[in-house]
N, C-alpha and C positions, 0 to 999 in steps of 0.2 A: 406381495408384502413390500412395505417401503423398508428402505435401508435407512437407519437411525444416525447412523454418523455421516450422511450426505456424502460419503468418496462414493465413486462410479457414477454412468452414464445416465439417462435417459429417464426422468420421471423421479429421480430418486428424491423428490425434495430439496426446499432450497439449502443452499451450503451453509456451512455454520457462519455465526461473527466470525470476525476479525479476531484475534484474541485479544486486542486493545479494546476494542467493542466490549468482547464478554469481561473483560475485567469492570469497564464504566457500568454496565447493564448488571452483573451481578452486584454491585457496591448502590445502584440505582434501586433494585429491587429485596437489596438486604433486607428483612425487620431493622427497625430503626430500634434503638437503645436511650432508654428516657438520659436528659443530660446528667443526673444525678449519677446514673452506673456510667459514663463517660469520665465525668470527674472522677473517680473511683478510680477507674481505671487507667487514667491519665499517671494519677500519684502513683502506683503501684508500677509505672513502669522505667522508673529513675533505674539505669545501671551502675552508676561511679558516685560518690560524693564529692569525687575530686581532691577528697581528702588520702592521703598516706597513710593507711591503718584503721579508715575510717570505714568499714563496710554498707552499704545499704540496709535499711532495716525496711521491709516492704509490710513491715507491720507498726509503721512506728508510732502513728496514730495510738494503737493503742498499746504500744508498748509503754509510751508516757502516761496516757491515763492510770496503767497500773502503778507508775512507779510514783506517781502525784500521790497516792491513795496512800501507798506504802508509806510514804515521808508523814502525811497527817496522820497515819496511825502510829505510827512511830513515833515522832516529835511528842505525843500524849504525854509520855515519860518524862518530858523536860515541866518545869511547875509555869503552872500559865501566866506568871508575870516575868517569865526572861524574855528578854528582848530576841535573842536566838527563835525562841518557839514565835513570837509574834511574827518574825520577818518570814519562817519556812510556812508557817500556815496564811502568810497573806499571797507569800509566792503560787504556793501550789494552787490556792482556791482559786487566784486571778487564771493560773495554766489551764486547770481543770474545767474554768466555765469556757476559756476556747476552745481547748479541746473537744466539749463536749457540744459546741455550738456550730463547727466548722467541720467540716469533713478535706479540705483543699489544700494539700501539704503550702502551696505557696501561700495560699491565706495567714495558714497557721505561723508558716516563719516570719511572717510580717509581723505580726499582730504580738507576737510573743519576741520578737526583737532578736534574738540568742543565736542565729545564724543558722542552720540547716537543723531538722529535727533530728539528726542522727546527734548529732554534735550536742546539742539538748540531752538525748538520751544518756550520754557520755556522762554529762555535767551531773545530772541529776544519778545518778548509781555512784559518781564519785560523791556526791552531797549526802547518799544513805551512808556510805560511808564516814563520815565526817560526823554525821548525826550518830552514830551508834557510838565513836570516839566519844561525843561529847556527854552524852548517856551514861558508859562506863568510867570515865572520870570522874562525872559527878561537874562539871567544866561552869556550871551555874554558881559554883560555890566558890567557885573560882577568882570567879570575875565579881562578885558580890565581895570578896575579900578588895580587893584593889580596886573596887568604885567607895572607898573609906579615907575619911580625913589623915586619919593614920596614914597611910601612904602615898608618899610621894616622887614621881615617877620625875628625875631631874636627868 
C-alpha cells in the first residue's frame, strides 16, 4: 500500500508541493467565481468607514432601497404641489434607479455623490425623521402662509 502523506522511504510516492506551491496550485485550480459574486463580495467586505460612530452596514445596498421606499411612501402625506414632496420624491426616485441598476458600493457612492453609503444611510433615517416632523406640523401650511404678499420678511 502507498503512504498518502509521501514522509518515509522507498517507493512511497512523490513528496507533496511546496506549501507555496500548494497554496498557487490550489487558488490555480479553485472553481472560479462569475465576476458578479466577486463584486458582491468585494463590497461586503469594507471593515471601518473611517468614520467615528459610523459602523459598517454590510447590507447597505439594500438597507437604502428600503429606506428610499419608505420616504416615497411616506412623503404621500404631504399634498403633491409642495415643493418639499417634489424635491424627496425626485431624490429618492433618482437614489432608487441606482440603486437598483448597480450592485458596486463604489459605483454607487460615485453616482449618488453623498460620500460613503453608510453615511447616506445616516442622512436619509435622519430625513424620515424630518419628514414625519413635517407631517405632524402640518409644515406645508406653514410655509404657504409666508410665501403671501402679506408678509414680509425685513
Amino acid at each position: 500500500a502507498r503512504r498518502a502523506s509521501g514522509t518515509g522511504g522507498g517507493g512511497a510516492g512523490p513528496p507533496p508541493p511546496p506549501p507555496a506551491l500548494r497554496r498557487t496550485l490550489g487558488a490555480a485550480l479553485a472553481p472560479r467565481r462569475p465576476p458578479a459574486l466577486l463584486a458582491r463580495r468585494a463590497a461586503t467586505t469594507k471593515t471601518t468607514t473611517g468614520i467615528v460612530g459610523l459602523p459598517v452596514d454590510p447590507h447597505a445596498r439594500e438597507t437604502l432601497i428600503a429606506l428610499n421606499e419608505q420616504l416615497l411612501d411616506e412623503i404621500k402625506q404631504v399634498p403633491e404641489g409642495a415643493e418639499y414632496r417634489k424635491s424627496v420624491e425626485a431624490t429618492c426616485n433618482y437614489r432608487l434607479k441606482c440603486l437598483r441598476e448597480n450592485e458596486d458600493e463604489a459605483t454607487l457612492e460615485e453616482l449618488i455623490g453623498m460620500g460613503q453609503l453608510e453615511e447616506l444611510i445616516e442622512s436619509q433615517t435622519e430625513e424620515l425623521g424630518v419628514l414625519r416632523m413635517y407631517v405632524a406640523e402640518e409644515m406645508w401650511k406653514v410655509i404657504a402662509e409666508l410665501d403671501t404678499p402679506e408678509v414680509k420678511l425685513d
